[in-house]
N, C-alpha and C positions, 0 to 999 in steps of 0.2 A: 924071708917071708915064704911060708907055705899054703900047702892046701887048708889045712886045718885052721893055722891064723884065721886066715882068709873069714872059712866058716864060722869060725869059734866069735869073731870079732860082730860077724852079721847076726848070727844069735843071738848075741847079748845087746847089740844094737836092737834087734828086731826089724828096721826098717830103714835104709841110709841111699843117697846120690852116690854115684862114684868118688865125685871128690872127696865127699863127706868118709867114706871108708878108706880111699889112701889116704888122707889126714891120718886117719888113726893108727894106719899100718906103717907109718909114715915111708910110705913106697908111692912110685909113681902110679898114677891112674889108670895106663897104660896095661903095666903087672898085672896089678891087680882084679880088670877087666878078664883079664883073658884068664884067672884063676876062676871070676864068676864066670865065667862059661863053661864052666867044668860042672860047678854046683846046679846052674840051670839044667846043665844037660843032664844031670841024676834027676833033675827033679826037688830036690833042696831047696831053692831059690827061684824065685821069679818077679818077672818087673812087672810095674803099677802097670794096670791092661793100657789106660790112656791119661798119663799124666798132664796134658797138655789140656784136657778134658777137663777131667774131675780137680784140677788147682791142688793137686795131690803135695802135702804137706803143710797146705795154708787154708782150705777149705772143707775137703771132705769128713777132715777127724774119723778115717778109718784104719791110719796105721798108725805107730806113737809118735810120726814126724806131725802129724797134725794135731796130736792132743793138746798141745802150748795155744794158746791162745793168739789166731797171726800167724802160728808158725814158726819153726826157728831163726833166727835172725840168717841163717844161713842159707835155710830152704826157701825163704822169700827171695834170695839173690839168684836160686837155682829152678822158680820155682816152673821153667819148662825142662828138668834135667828129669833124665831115667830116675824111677826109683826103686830101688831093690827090694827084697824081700824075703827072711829069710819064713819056710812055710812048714819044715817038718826035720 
């Protein structure tokens, strides 16, 4: 797993929980954390302001984790988890 992955995989996500993205990298959470903090620190990514707020993924329908109706069956399990974002 790289930098790139990493970013390339939140891009085409647009908007993912940690789990939700080592799932896909299938790398530990771990890893892959500490890769997003590379991307946040350029400025590339950044997390939901206050997930725990705005029900971010099952309410707000302002990232595409929210556009499903409910939410994804995944992000109602996570739905006090960080959530990413890729911005530029």
């Amino acid at each position: 797993m790289t930098l790139r992955s990493v970013g390339d995989a939140l891009r085409t996500m647009k908007a993912a929980t940690l789990r939700q993205l080592a799932a896909e990298l299938a790398a530990s959470p771990r890893e892959v954390e500490a890769l997003l903090a590379f991307w946040e620190h350029r400025g590339n990514v950044k997390r939901c302001a206050s997930p725990q707020a705005s029900g971010c993924g099952t309410a707000c329908r302002a990232c595409p984790i929210g556009s499903t109706p409910g939410g994804a069956p995944a992000m109602r399990e996570e739905s006090q988890a960080v959530v990413y974002e890729w911005v530029r």
